[in-house]
C-alpha positions, -999 to 999 in steps of 0.1 A, spaced: -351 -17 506 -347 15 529 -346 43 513 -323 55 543 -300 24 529 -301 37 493 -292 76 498 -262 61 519 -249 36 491 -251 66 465 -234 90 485 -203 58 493 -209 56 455 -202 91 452 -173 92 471 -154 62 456 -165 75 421 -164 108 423 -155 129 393 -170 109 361 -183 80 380 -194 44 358 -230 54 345 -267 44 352 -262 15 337 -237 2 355 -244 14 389 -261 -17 394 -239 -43 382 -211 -24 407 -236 -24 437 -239 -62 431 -207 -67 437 -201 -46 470 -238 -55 482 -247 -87 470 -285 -87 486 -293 -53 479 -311 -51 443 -306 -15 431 -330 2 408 -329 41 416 -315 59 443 -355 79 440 -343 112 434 -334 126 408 -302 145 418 -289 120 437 -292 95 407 -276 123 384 -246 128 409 -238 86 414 -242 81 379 -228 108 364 -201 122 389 -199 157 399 -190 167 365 -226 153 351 -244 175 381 -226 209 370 -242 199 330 -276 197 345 -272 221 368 -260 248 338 -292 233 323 -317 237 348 -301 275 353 -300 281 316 -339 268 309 -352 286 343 -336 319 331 -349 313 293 -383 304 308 -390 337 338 -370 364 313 -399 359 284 -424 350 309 -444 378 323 -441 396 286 -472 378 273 -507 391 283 -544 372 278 -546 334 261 -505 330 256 -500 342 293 -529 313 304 -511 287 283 -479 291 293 -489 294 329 -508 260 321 -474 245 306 -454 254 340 -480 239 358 -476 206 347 -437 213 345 -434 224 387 -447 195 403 -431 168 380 -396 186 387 -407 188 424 -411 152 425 -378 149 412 -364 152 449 -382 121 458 -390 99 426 -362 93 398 -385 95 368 -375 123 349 -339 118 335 -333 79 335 -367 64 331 -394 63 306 -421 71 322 -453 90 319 -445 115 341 -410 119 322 -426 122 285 -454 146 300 -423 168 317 -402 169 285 -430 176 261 -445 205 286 -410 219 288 -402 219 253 -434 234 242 -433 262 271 -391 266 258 -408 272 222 -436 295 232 -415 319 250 -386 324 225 -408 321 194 -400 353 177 -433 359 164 -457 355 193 -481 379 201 -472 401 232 -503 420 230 -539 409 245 -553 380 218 -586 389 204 -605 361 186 -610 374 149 -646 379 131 
């Protein structure tokens, strides 16, 4: 199916479901009914599936997500020096261009996928390294 086709039938999903919308799950069972020979899967991104399925008050929760984590992330992240500061720039590395991809492949949030457990472990160890209260700001020297 077009993907042309499928941004359009989210955003009429959108409109007719606005606030709360029906879920993920349903999404398809409602298209069936309105479009009979269109077989839904995703609308392939990520915001877009987050805003049909979940309504505009689901995309102001992720978007106070995505805010609170980028914040969490950049305000501890220039503070490390040496090994920490390689490994966490390793961490966002595989972190950017799954969250990129977001804007073209829906992966992340409602699919288990490689890509999805790759982005959510990354995150949650680069969340961990940066707050951990007793991390090493300093320059790490291997001991003797």
């Amino acid at each position: 199916v077009d993907d042309k086709i499928r941004f359009m039938r989210g955003i009429e999903l959108l409109l007719v479901l606005f606030l709360l919308s029906i879920g993920f799950i349903l999404i398809a069972a409602y298209d069936v009914l309105i479009l009979p020979f269109l077989e839904f899967h995703s609308m392939h991104n990520s915001f877009v599936d987050i805003l049909v399925s979940q309504g505009i008050l689901g995309v102001v929760i992720i978007a106070a997500y995505i805010v609170l984590v980028l914040v969490l992330i950049f305000k501890n992240f220039f503070k490390f020096k040496g090994e920490k500061y390689k490994y966490n720039t390793a961490l966002l590395s595989i972190i950017a261009p799954i969250f990129a991809s977001m804007m073209f492949y829906s992966e992340t949030f409602y699919m288990n996928t490689g890509g999805a457990f790759l982005f959510w472990l990354a995150l949650g160890y680069l969340i961990q390294s940066v707050t951990s209260k007793n991390s090493e700001t300093k320059e790490m020297t291997p001991g003797k």
